[in-house]
C-alpha positions in Angstrom: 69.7 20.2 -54.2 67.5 22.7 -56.2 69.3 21.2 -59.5 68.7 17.6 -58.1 65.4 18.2 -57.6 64.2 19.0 -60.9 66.0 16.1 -62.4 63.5 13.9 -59.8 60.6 15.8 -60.9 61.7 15.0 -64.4 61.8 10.9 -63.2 58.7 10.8 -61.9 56.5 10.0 -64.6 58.6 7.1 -65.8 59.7 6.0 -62.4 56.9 6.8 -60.4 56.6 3.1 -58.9 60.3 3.2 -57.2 60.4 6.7 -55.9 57.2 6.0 -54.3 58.3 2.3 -53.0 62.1 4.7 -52.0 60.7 7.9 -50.9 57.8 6.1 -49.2 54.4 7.2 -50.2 53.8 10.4 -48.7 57.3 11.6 -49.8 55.9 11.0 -53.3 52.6 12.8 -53.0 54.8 15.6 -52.0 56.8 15.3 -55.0 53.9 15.0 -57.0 52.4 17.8 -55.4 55.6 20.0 -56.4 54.9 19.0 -59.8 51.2 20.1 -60.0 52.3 23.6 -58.9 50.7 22.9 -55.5 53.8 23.0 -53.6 57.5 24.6 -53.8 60.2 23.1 -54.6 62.6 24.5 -52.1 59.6 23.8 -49.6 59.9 20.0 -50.3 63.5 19.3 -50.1 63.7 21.1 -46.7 61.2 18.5 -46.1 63.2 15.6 -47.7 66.3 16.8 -46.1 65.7 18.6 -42.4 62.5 18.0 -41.2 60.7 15.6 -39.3 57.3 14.7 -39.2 54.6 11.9 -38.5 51.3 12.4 -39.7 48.0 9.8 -41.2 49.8 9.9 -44.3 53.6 11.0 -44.2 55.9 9.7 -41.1 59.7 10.8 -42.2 62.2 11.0 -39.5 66.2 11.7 -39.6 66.5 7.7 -38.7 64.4 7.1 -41.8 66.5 10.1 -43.9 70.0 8.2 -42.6 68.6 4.9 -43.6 67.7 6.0 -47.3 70.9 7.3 -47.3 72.3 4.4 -46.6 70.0 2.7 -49.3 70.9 4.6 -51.8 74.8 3.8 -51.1 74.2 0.1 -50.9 72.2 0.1 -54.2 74.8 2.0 -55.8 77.5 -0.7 -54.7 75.3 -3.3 -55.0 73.1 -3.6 -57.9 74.4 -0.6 -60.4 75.6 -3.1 -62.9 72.0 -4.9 -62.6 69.8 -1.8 -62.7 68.6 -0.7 -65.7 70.1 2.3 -67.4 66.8 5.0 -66.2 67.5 3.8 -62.7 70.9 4.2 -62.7 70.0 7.9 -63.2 67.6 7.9 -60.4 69.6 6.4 -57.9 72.1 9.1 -58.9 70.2 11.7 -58.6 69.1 10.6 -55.1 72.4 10.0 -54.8 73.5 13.5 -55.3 70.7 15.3 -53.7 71.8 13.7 -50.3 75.8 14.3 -51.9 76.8 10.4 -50.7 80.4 9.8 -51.0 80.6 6.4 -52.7 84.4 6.4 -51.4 82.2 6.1 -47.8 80.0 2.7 -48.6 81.9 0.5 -47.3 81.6 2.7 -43.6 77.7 3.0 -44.5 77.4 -0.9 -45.2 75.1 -2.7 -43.0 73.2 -6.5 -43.1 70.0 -5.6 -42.7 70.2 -2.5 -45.4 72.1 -5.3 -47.6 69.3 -8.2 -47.3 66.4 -4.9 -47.7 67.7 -3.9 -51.1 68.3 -7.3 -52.4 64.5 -8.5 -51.2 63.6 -4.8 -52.9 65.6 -5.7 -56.4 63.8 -8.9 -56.5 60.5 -8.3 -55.1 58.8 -4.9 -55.0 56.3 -6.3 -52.3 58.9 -5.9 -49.8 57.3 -2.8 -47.9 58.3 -1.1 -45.5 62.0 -0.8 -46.3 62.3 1.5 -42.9 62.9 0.3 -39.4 60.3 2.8 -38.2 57.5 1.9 -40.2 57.9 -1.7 -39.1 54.8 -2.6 -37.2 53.0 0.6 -38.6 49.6 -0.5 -39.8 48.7 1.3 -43.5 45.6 1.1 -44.8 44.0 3.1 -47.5 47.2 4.9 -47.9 47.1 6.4 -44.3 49.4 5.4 -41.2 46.2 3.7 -38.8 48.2 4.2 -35.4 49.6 7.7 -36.5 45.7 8.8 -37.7 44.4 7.9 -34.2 47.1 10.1 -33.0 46.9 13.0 -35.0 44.0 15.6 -33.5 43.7 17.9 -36.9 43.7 14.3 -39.2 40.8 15.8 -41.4 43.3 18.4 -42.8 46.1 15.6 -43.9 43.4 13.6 -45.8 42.3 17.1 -47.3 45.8 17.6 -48.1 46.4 14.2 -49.7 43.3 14.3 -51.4 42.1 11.3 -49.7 38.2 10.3 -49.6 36.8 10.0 -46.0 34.3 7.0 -47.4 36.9 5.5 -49.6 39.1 5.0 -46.6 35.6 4.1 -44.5 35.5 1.1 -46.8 38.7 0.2 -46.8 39.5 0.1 -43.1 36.7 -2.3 -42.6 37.7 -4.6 -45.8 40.8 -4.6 -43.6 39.0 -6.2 -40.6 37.4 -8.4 -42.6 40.2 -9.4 -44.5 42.2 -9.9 -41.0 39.3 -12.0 -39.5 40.1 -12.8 -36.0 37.3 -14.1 -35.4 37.7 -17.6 -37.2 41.6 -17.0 -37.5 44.0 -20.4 -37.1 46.9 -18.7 -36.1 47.7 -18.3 -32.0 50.2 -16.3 -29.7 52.1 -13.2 -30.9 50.1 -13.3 -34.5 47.4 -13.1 -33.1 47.7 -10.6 -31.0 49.3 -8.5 -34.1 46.1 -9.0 -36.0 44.2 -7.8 -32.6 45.9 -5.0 -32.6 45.6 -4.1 -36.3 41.4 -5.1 -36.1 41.4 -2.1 -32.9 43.3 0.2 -34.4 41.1 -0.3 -37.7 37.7 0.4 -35.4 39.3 3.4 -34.1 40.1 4.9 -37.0 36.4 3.8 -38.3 35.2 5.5 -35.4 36.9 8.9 -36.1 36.1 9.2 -39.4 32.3 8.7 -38.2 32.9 11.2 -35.5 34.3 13.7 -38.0 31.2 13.6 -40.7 28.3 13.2 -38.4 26.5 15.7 -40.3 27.0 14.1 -43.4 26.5 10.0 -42.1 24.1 9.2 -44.9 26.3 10.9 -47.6 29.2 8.7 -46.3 27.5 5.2 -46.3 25.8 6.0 -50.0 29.7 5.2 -50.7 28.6 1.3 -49.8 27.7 -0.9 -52.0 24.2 -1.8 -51.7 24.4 -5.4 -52.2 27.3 -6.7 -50.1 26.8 -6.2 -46.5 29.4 -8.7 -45.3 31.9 -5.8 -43.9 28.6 -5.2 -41.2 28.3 -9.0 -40.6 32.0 -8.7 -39.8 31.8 -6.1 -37.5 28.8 -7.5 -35.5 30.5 -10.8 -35.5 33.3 -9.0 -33.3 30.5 -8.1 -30.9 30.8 -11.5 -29.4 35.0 -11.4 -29.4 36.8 -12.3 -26.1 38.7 -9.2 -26.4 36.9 -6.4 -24.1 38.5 -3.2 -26.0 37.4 -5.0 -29.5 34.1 -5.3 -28.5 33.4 -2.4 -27.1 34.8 -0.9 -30.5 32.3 -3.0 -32.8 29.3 -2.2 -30.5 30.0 2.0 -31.4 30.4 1.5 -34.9 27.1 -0.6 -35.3 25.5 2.5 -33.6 26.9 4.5 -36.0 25.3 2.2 -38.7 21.7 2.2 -37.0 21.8 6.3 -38.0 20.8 4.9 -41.6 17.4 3.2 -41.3 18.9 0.4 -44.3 21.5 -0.2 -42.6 19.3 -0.9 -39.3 17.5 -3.2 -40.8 20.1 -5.1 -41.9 21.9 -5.7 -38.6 18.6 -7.0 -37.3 18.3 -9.6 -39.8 21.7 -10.3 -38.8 20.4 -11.1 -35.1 22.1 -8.5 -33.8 19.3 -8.4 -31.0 20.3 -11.6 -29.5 23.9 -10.9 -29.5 23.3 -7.5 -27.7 21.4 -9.2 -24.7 24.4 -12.0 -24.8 26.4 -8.9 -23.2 24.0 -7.5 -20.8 22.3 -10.6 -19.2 22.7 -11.1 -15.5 26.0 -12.3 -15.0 27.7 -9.9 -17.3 25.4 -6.8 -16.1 28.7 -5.4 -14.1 30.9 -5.1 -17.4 32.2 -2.3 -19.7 30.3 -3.2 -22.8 26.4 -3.3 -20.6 26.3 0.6 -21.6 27.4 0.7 -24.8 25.6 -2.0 -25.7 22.3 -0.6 -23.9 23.0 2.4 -26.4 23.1 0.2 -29.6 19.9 -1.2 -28.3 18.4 2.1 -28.1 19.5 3.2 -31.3 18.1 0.5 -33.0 14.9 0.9 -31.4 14.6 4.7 -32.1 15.4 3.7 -35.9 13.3 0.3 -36.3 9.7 -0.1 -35.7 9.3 -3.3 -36.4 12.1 -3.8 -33.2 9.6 -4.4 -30.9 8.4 -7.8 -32.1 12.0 -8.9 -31.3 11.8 -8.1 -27.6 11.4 -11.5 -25.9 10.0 -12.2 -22.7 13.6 -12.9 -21.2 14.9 -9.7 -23.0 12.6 -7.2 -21.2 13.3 -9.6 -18.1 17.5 -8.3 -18.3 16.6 -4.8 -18.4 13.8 -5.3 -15.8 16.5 -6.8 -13.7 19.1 -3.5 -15.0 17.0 -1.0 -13.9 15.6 -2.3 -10.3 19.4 -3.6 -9.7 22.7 -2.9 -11.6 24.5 0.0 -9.4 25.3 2.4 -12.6 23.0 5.4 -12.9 23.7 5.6 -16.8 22.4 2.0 -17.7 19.9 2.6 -15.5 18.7 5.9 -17.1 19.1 4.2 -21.0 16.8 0.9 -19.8 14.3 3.6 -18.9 14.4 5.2 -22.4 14.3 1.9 -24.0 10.9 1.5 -22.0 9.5 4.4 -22.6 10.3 4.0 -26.5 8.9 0.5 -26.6 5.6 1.3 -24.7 4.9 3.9 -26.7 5.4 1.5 -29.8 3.7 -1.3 -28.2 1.5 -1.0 -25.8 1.1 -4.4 -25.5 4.6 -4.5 -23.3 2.8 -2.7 -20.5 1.4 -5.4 -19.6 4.5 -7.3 -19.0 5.6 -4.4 -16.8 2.3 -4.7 -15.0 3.6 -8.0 -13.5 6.2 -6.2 -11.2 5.6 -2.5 -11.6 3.5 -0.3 -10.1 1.3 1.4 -12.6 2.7 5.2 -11.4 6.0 4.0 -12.2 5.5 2.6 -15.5 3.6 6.0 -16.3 6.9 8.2 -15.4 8.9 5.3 -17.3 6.6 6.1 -20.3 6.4 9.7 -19.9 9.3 11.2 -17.9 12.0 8.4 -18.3 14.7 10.9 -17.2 13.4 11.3 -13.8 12.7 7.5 -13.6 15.7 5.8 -12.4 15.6 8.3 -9.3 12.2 8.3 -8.8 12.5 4.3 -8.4 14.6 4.9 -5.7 12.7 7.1 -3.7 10.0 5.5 -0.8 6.5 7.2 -1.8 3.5 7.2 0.2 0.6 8.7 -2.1 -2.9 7.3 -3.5 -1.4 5.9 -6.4 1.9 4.4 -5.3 2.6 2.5 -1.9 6.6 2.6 -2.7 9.5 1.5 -0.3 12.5 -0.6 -0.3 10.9 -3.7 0.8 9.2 -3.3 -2.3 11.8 -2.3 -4.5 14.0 -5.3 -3.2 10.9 -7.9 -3.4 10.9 -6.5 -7.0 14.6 -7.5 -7.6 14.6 -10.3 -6.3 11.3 -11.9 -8.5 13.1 -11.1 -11.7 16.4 -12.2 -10.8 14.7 -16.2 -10.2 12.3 -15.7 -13.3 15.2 -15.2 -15.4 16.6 -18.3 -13.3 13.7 -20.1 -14.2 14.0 -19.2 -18.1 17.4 -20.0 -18.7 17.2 -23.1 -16.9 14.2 -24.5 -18.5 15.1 -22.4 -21.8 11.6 -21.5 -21.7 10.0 -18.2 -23.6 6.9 -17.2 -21.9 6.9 -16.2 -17.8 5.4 -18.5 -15.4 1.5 -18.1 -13.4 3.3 -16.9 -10.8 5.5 -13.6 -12.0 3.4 -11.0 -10.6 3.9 -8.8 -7.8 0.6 -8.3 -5.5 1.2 -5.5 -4.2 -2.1 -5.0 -2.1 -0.7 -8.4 -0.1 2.5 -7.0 0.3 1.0 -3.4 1.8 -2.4 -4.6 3.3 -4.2 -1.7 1.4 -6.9 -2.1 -1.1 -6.0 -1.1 -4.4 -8.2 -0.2 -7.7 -6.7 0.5 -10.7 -3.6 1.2 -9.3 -5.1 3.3 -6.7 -5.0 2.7 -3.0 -8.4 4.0 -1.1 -6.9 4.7 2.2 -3.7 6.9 0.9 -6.0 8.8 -1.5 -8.7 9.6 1.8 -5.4 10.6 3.6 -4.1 12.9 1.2 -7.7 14.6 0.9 -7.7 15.0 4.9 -3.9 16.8 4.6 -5.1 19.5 2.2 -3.3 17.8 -0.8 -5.0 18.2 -4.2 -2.3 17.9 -6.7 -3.8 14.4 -7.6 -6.2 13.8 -10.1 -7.4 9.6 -10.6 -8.4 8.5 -13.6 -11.6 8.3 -15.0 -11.6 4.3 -14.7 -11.0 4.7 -11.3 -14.2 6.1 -10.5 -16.6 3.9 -12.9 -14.5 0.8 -11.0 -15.1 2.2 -7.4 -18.5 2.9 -8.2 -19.0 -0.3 -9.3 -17.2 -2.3 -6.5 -19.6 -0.6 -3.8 -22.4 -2.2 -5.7 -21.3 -5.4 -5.3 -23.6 -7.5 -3.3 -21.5 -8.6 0.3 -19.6 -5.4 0.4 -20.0 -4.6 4.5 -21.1 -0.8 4.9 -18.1 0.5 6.3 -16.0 -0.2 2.7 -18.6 0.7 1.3 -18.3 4.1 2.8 -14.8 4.2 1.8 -15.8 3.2 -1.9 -18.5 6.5 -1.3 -15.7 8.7 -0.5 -13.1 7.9 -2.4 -15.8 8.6 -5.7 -16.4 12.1 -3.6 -12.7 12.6 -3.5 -12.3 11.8 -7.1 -15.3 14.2 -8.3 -13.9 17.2 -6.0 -10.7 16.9 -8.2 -12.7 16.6 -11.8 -16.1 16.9 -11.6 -16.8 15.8 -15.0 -16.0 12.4 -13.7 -19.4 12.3 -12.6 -20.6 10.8 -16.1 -18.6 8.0 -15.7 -20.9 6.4 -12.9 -23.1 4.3 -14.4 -26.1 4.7 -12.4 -28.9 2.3 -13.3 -32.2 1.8 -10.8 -30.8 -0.6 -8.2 -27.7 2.1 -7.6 -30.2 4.8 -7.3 -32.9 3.8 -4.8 -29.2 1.8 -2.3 -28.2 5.7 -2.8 -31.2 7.0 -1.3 -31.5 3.8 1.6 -30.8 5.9 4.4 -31.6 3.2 7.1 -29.2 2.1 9.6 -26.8 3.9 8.3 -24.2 6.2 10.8 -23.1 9.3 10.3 -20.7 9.0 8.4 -22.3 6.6 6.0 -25.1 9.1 5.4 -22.5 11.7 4.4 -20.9 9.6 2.0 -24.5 8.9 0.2 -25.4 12.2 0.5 -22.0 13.7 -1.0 -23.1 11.4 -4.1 -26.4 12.2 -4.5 -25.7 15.9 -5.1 -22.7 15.2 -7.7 -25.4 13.5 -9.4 -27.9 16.0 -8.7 -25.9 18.8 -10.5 -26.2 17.3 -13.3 -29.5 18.1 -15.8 -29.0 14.2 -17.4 -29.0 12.7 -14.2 -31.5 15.3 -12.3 -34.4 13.7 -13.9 -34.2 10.3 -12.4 -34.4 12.3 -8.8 -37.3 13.9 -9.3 -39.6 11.8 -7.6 -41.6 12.4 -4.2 -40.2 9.9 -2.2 -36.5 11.1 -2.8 -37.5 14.4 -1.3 -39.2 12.7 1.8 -36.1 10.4 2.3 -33.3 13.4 1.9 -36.4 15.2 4.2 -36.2 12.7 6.6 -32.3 12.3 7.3 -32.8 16.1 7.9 -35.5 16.2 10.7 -34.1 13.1 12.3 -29.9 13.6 12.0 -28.3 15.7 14.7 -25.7 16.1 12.8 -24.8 19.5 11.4 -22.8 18.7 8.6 -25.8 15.9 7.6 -28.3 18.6 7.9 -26.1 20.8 5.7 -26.0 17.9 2.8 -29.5 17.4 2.8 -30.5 20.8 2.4 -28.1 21.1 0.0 -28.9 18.1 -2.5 -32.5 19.3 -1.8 -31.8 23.0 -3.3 -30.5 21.1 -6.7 -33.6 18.9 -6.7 -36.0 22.1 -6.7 -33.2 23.6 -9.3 -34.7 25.8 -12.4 -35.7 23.2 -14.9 -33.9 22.6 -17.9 -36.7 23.4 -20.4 -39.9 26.3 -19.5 -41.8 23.4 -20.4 -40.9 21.3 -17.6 -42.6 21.0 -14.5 -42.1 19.2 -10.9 -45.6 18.9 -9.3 -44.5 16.0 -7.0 -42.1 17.9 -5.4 -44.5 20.2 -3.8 -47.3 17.8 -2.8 -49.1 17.9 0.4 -46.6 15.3 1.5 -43.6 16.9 0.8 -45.1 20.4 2.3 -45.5 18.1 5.6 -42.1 17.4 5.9 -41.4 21.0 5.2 -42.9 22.0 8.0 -41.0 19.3 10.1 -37.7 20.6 9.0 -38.9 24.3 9.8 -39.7 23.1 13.4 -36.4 20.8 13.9 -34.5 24.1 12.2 -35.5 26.8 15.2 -33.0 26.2 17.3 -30.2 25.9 14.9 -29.5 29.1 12.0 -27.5 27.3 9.8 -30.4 24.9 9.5 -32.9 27.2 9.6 -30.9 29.5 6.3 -31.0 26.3 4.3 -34.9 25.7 5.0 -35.4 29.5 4.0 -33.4 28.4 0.7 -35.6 25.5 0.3 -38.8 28.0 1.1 -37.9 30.1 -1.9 -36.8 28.0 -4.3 -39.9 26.0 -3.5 -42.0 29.6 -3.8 -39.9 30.0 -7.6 -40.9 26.8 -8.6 -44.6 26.6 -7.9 -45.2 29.8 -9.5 -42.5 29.5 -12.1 -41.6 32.9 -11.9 -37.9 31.4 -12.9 -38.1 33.4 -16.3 -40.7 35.9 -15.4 -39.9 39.5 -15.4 -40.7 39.2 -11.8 -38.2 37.0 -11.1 -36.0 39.5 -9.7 -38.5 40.8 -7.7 -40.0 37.5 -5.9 -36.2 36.0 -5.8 -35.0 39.2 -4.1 -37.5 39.5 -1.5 -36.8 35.6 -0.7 -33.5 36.3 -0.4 -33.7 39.2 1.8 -36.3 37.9 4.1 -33.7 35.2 4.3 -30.9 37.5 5.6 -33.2 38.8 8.8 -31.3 37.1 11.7 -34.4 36.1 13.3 -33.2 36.3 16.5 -33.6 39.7 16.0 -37.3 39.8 15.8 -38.2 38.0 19.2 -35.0 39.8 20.6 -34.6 43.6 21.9 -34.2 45.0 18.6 -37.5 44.0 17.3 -38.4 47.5 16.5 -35.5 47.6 13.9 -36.1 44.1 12.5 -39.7 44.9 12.3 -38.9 47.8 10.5 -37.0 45.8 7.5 -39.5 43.4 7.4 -42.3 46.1 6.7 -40.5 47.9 4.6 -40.9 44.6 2.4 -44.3 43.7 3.2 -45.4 46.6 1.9 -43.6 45.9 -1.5 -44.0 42.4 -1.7 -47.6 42.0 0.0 -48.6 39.2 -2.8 -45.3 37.6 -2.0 -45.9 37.7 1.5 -49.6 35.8 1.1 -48.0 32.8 -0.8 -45.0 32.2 1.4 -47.2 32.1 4.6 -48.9 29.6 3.5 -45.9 27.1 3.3 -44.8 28.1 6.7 -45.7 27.1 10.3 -47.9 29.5 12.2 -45.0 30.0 14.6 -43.1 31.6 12.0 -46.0 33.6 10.8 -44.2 37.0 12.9 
């Protein structure tokens, strides 16, 4: 055999052509590779002679060594007068390396073997000459079925030096040089050529697997100006055949990895094909999430994508994500959303039609959590969310794609919206509902924050002329609850003179009311911008009044409040508030001393009022005596006065003397702003 062998080595460069077409292809590459130096002799004919194996590029079995046995026999028989002289020799030495006794050819003899050799004398295009490799697909030098088979496939194409984006572009010359798709021929052909088209896109598929790293390196192998191969594959998109089209749909999304290539398949209208396969009808198939992924892909590679997205398209994957059953697709329409709104914000108005703004913002923002957080029921201030909703939802896009397919029409009708504040009975504002916002403030809950239009909205709607005073009270609140959360808010009220003086028109207004106006007075108040337009007399005298004449506590405790940030330190030396301490206002000050005697909380925010009044007129706010006059005010104010008319005068007296012997000036001033029965 080792004799044998080097007289084939010596045959192949003058023979090359039959001992590749006899020893089959990856036979020869291991001759050749014995020649190079690569490989041992001795190592190849135990492979020629004993061994067995099926690989991409070499399948060699004992049925296929008995059968070129058997060749070699007939051919000798056969066709040795009609061979020429070289390939005599060769078909001797093959002869001899398997040692074929030609005494035995009759016994090897068989028709099939006969008609083989004859077709292979006559016409070299009679391949395979082997029983197995009947039906085996080759392409690009490589055994398709035995590639998809084969786990460690890289290393054969290392071995037989064969180029991953060479046989790329060959396998899918293959499909389109099969072409199913406008093929003439019918029954088991066809299905032959099926089967040779999958086993193509599988192959295409692991080679893309295997170089994912290196995509754009393997697609550079192209050429740039014939793009047929890709208008092939997407044509198979739209194929009857399930498995074939679930196959096109992954290599396309291999393809959308280079941006060219992108671009390229949506000029082809791959768009419209896509949402062929995932409209309603079809939304329970195999190919809605593979095709949802292409999609995606496309969209996270194009930015020009989203000009594509008709009406009816964003209609399907409305319907996919508030119906179809399968968590995945659900999850993928969410990221399509959240990729196309932050493209386009245009699209969120669409979405506005039948989505709740909170659940267009997680969409946007949190598309992971979406598909679950659609399913819950919420209850909070800015989403009223249950399942009568969720199906009412459902069941509006299902008839305006009805409607759209029917009339073919591209734009939605006047009616595709969803009014949700009909379906709950709340009133809702910029996506937020007044009532759930109030409740959640009464529960302790302050983990929501509205936005800013919110407030100038609400603001605004409790101007609005016809608005009964119990909404708006609510409208009052809710701007409250708003400015607790985010105080800075408070610049986003445009208040003009007509809000101003219906802030301060305490009249027939109940309790509640009052504390609503009140609550918004001193958010303005705190601020020096706003703090101007207050400072006027008849402000203090209203605020003064709702004092004396409320009995209610908490009232009282507003007033005095919003009164303490009117007689606030100004916000220049230079400013002063005269009006504020007029005989008028000092009138009133007396009236809220006299209502405040019987109540201490009252009576500590008068005392407040005294000495901030007592800072002002003097403006000892930036003196060096501030410290001294503001600490005496405040520590008169601490003196529980019950203490002085009670039976530990003696010890309250004490205190007080203690000051009014340090303070004496102080003392003067003050008791001429109070009452003469607070003069003790």
């Amino acid at each position: 055999r080792r004799v044998h062998g080097r007289v084939l080595l010596n045959f192949v460069e003058f023979h090359s052509e039959f001992l590749e077409t006899i020893l089959t292809s990856g036979l020869f590459n291991k001759l050749l590779s014995v020649q190079r130096g690569e490989l041992q002799a001795p190592r190849f004919l135990v492979l020629l002679c004993e061994e067995e194996t099926t690989d991409a590029c070499l399948i060699w079995t004992n049925q296929m060594r008995r059968e070129l046995k058997r060749m070699i026999d007939i051919g000798i028989e056969l066709s040795w007068d009609k061979l020429p002289t070289d390939q005599q020799k060769s078909w001797y030495t093959m002869a001899e390396l398997f040692v074929i006794d030609p005494k035995h050819s009759q016994q090897l003899k068989e028709s099939s073997f006969e008609d083989n050799m004859k077709r292979f004398l006559h016409d070299s295009e009679t391949i395979p000459l082997y029983k197995e490799l009947v039906g085996e697909l080759r392409v690009g030098g490589i055994f398709v079925k035995a590639f998809n088979k084969q786990d460690d496939f890289m290393a054969s194409l290392k071995e037989y030096k064969k180029s991953e984006s060479e046989l790329l572009f060959q396998l899918l010359s293959h499909i389109k040089k099969v072409n199913i798709i406008s093929a003439s021929v019918s029954g088991s052909q066809f299905t032959d050529s099926c089967n040779e088209v999958s086993e193509c896109m599988k192959a295409i598929i692991r080679l893309f697997e295997s170089q994912i790293k290196n995509i754009d390196k393997v697609i550079t192998f192209f050429p740039r100006n014939d793009f047929s191969f890709l208008q092939t594959i997407i044509q198979h998109m739209s194929f009857t055949d399930l498995e074939i089209q679930k196959l096109s749909i992954h290599i396309c999304w291999w393809f959308t990895l280079s941006s060219e290539y992108c671009e390229k398949m949506i000029e082809a209208k791959i768009v419209e094909i896509i949402f062929t396969l995932v409209t309603k009808k079809k939304q329970a198939g195999v190919i809605l999430q593979p095709a949802l992924n292409l999609f995606y892909s496309l969209l996270s590679q194009s930015n020009t994508i989203t000009n594509l997205c008709k009406p009816v398209y964003i209609l399907e994957l409305l319907y996919i994500f508030c119906k179809n059953q399968q968590y995945e697709a659900r999850l993928r329409v969410a990221q399509i959303f959240a990729r196309i709104l932050r493209v386009d914000r245009g699209y969120e108005e669409i979405l506005q039609r039948v989505l709740p703004i909170k659940i267009i913002r997680i969409i946007k923002n949190y598309p992971s959590t979406a598909p679950d957080y659609f399913n819950q029921t919420h209850n909070l201030p800015d989403l009223i969310w249950t399942q009568r909703m969720r199906e009412y939802v459902a069941q509006l896009v299902s008839d305006e794609l009805d409607r759209m397919y029917r009339k073919e029409s591209t734009s939605f009708s006047s009616h595709f919206y969803v009014n949700y504040e009909a379906i709950e009975g709340e009133e809702c504002i910029s996506g937020i509902y007044i009532k759930a916002l109030l409740t959640q403030d009464k529960e302790n809950k302050q983990d929501f924050r509205p936005p800013q239009e919110f407030i100038k909205k609400v603001f605004e709607k409790w101007s609005e002329k016809g608005v009964n005073t119990s909404q708006k009270t609510l409208y009052l609140q809710a701007v409250d609850s708003c400015l607790r959360k985010d105080p800075s808010g408070v610049y986003n009220l445009d208040i003009d003179k007509n809000k101003m003086e219906a802030l301060f028109a305490f009249d027939n207004l109940y309790t509640e009311a009052q504390q609503a106006h009140l609550q918004i007075l001193i958010w303005i108040a705190r601020v020096q911008v706003f703090r101007s337009k207050l400072h006027q007399a008849n402000n203090f005298s209203n605020v003064s009044k709702v004092f004396i004449y409320s009995k209610d506590k908490s009232v009282r405790a507003l007033c005095a409040q919003f009164l303490l940030l009117l007689l606030a330190k100004p916000a220049s030396a230079g400013v002063k508030i005269p009006s504020l301490i007029a005989s008028q206002s000092q009138n009133f000050l007396k009236d809220m001393m006299l209502v405040a005697e019987n109540d201490s909380q009252s009576r500590h925010y008068v005392e407040q009022i005294l000495g901030r009044m007592y800072a002002l007129q003097n403006n000892i706010f930036d003196a060096p005596n501030d410290t001294r006059a503001i600490g005496f005010l405040q520590n008169i104010s601490q003196i529980p006065l019950e203490e002085v008319a009670g039976d530990i005068e003696k010890e309250s007296n004490k205190r007080i003397n203690d000051y009014s012997s340090q303070y004496s000036n102080d003392i003067e001033i003050v008791k001429q702003l109070i009452p003469n029965s607070w003069q003790s």
